[in-house]
N, C-alpha and C positions, 0 to 999 in steps of 0.2 A: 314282834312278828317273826314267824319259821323263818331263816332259810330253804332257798331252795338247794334240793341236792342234785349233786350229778350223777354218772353210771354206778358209781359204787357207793354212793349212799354219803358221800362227804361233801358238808357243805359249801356252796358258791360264795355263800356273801350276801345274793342277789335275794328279794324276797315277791319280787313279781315277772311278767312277762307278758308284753304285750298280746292280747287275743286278736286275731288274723279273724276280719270277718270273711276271706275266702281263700282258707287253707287249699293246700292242691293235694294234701291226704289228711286222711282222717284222725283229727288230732286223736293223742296216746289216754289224755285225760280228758273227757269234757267238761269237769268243773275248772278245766285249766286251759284252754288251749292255748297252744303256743310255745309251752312248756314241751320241750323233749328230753329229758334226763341224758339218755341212749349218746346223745352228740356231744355232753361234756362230761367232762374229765379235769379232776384237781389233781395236777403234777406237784406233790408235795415236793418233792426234791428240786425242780427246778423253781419253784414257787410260780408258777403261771395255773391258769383257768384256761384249758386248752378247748374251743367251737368249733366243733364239722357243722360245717355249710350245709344248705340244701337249695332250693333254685327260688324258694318265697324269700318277698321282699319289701318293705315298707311301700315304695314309691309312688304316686298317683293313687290308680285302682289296682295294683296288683294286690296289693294287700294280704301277703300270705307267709308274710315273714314268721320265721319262727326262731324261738330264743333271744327275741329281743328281748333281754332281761336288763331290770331293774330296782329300783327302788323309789320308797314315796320320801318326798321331801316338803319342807315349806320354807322356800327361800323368801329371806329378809335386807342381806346385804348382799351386795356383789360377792359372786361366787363362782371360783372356778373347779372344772370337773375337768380330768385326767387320766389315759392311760396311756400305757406303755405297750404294743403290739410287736415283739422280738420276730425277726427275720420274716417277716410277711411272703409263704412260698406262692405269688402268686404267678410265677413262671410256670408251675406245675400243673395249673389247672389251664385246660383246653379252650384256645378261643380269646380273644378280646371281647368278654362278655360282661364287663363291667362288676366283677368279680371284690369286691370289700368286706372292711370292718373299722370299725370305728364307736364313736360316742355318739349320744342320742340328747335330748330334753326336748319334754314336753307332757303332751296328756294323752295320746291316743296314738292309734296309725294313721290319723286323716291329719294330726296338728303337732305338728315337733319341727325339730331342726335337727340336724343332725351330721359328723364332722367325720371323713372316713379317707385311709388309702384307700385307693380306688384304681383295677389292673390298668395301662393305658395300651401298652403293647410290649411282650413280650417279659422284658425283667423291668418294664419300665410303669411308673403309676403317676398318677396327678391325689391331691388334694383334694378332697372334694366337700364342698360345704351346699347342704338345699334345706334348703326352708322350705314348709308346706303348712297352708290352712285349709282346711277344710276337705280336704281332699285334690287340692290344687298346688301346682309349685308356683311361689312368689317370686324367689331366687334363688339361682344357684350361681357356686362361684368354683372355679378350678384353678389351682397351682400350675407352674410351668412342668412340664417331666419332669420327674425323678428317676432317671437310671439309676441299674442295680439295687433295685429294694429289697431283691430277699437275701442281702449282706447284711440288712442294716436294722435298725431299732426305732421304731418312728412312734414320737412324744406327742399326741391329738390332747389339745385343748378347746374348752369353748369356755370364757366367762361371760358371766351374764348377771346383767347388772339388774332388779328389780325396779328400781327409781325409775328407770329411765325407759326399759325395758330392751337397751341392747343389748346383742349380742356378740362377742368378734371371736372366729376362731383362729389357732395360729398352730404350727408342730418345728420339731426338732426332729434332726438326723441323728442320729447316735450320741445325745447327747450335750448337740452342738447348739448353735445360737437361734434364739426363738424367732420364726420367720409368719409372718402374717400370709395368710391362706393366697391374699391380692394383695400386691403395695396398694395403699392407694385408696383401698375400696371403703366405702362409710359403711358404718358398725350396722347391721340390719336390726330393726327395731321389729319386737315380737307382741303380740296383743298381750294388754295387762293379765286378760286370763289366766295367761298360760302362770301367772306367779300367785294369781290369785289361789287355782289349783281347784280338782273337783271332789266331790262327794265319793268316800270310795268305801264304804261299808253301810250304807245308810241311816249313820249316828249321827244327832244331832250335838254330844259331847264331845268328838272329834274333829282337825281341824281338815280342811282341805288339802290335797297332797293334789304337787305337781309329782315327775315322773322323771328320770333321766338312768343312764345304764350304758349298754355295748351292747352291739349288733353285728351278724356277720350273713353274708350270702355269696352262694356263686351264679346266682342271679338265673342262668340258662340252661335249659335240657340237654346242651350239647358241652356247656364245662363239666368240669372234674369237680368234686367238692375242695375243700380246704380245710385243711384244719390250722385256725390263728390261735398264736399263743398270746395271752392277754398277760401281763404282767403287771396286776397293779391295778384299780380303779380305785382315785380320791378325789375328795372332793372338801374343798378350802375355802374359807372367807378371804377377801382378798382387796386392796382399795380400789375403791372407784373406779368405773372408766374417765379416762380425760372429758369433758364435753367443750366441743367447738362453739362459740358463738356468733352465729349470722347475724346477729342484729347490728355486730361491729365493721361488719364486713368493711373493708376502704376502697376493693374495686373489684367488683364481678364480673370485667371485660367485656360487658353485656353492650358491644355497641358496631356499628358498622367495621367489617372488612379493609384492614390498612392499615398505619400507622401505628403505635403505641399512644401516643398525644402527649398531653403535656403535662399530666397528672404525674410521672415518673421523670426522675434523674436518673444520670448515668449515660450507659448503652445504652441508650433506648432506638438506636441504630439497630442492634441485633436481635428486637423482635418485631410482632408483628401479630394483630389480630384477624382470624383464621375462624368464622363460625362463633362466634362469639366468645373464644377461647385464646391463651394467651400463646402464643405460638415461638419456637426461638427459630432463625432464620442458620441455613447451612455454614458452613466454613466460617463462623464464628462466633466468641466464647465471653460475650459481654456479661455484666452484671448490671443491674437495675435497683434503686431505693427511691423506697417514700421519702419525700424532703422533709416532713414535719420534726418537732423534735417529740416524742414523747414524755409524758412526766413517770414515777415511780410507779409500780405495782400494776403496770400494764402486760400485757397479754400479745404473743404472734402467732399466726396461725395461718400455712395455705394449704388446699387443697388440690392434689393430682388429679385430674381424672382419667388422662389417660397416659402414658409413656411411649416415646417416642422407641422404634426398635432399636436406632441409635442413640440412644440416651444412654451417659454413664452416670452419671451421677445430680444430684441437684443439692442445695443449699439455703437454707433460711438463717439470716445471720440478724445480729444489733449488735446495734455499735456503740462503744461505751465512751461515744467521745460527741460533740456538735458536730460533728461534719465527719463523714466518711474521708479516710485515703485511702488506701488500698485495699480490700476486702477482707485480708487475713491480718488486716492492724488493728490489735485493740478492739477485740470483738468476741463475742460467742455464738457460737450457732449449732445448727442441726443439719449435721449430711449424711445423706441417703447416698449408696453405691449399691447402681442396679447390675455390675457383675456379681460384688460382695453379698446382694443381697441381705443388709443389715445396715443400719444407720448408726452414728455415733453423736457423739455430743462435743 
């Protein structure tokens, strides 16, 4: 399949682009809408795919995005899609208008997800991940701010798992350690369609194509356009998502306001159920264990839902002995550092 080309006739990479069923001008091509050459540009020298904004947009009903470019795919394994967006000027453009760009999958502009800087105020941007069917948002999720973004090089991933049909996005700062969009948040699961893919030339010898790519806008009549530098879209096999199992769960807190009970050892002084949620109580720094012992080839696993503003850290440990002593004896685990942002093993 062509490349599409940009201002001077040199190819993208890209060999589709989403049609906007309510452009806000009159697209360039009509067997193409959506397609505007004129706004890209291949910087051979720097190696980037440089996008001028314009104010259409995927979201809801705006539906007038333009140069969401892509490509057809027919994902079979877990796979992740990636680009690289150098110095993001999004200081430049006028307005907290929610000003991005980022990565896309899906099949249309009413059903994708899609993973983007996004302006928040000033030199400052959040993260931002929305999922849409039909024309509706299911969910969206936002990072904490990120100051000084147009220093810096932000790494947009989304993998996405066809088995299962998750999805999870996560990026990087220049380079730096891969940070999940939400700690915390469950992986959003996307309709099998969207992997199963659609009819996209009307041949029965061909197979169905989902869709994924990069997208940019300045969303508002009152910002400045943008131009992002894309450096990089790939796209990888990659293993699995982990998958959690509830059927194992050993306690879902699910019970009256009070106490801990008598299901846990330890502190169980220093928490306390809160809304059916397990809650730790102030000015102090207890730990808690299941008493059982388990046997080999077993599984741990908790879930966050939410963080406390004073939360630094948290910890899921085993213990490689009958009986616990002190937390850091004889044991392995998993901690999270909500300054660090990033967990270790």
């Amino acid at each position: 399949m062509q490349t599409l080309a940009d201002a001077n006739g040199l190819g993208t990479g890209f060999t589709m682009a989403v049609p906007p069923s309510d452009p806000i001008t009159t697209p360039t091509y009509s067997d193409a809408p959506g397609y505007e050459p004129s706004l890209l540009a291949v910087d051979t020298t720097a190696g980037t795919l440089d996008l001028t904004t314009t104010r259409g947009e995927l979201y809801t009903d705006s539906n007038a995005q333009v140069n969401a470019l892509g490509v057809g795919v027919t994902l079979t394994t877990t796979t992740q899609i990636a680009t690289m967006i150098v110095a993001p000027d999004l200081v430049g453009s006028n307005g907290d208008n929610y000003q991005q760009a980022g990565i896309w999958f899906g099949l249309d502009e009413d059903n994708y997800v899609n993973l983007v800087v996004m302006k928040d105020s000033g030199d400052s941007a959040v993260i931002d991940l929305v999922y849409e069917v039909d024309g509706d948002v299911v969910d969206e999720l936002d990072s904490e701010p990120i100051a000084a973004i147009s220093s810096q090089t932000m790494t947009l991933t989304l993998t996405l798992d066809p088995a299962t049909g998750r999805v999870v996005g996560s990026y990087q700062l220049d380079g730096g350690d891969v940070q999940p969009v939400v700690t915390g948040a469950s992986p959003i699961t996307l309709p099998a369609s969207w992997f199963s893919g659609v009819d996209h030339d009307g041949s029965s010898t061909t197979s169905p194509l989902s869709y994924m790519g990069i997208s940019a806008t300045h969303t508002s009549a009152a910002a400045d356009p943008i131009t992002f530098a894309f450096d990089q879209f790939r796209v990888a096999p990659v293993e699995a998502l982990p998958i959690f199992h509830p059927s194992s769960l050993l306690d879902d807190f699910n019970r009256a306001d009070g106490a801990l009970g008598s299901l846990w050892e330890g502190g169980t002084i220093g928490f306390e159920i809160v809304d059916e949620q397990l809650q730790k109580k102030n000015n102090v720094d207890p730990s808690i264990y299941w008493p059982t012992v388990f046997e080999a080839d077993q599984e741990a696993s908790v879930i966050l839902n939410d963080r406390g503003h004073r939360t630094v850290a948290y910890r899921l440990l085993r213990h490689l002995r009958e009986r616990p002593g002190a937390w850091d004896d004889n044991a392995t685990g998993v901690h999270h550092s909500r300054a660090a942002g990033r967990g270790k093993l």
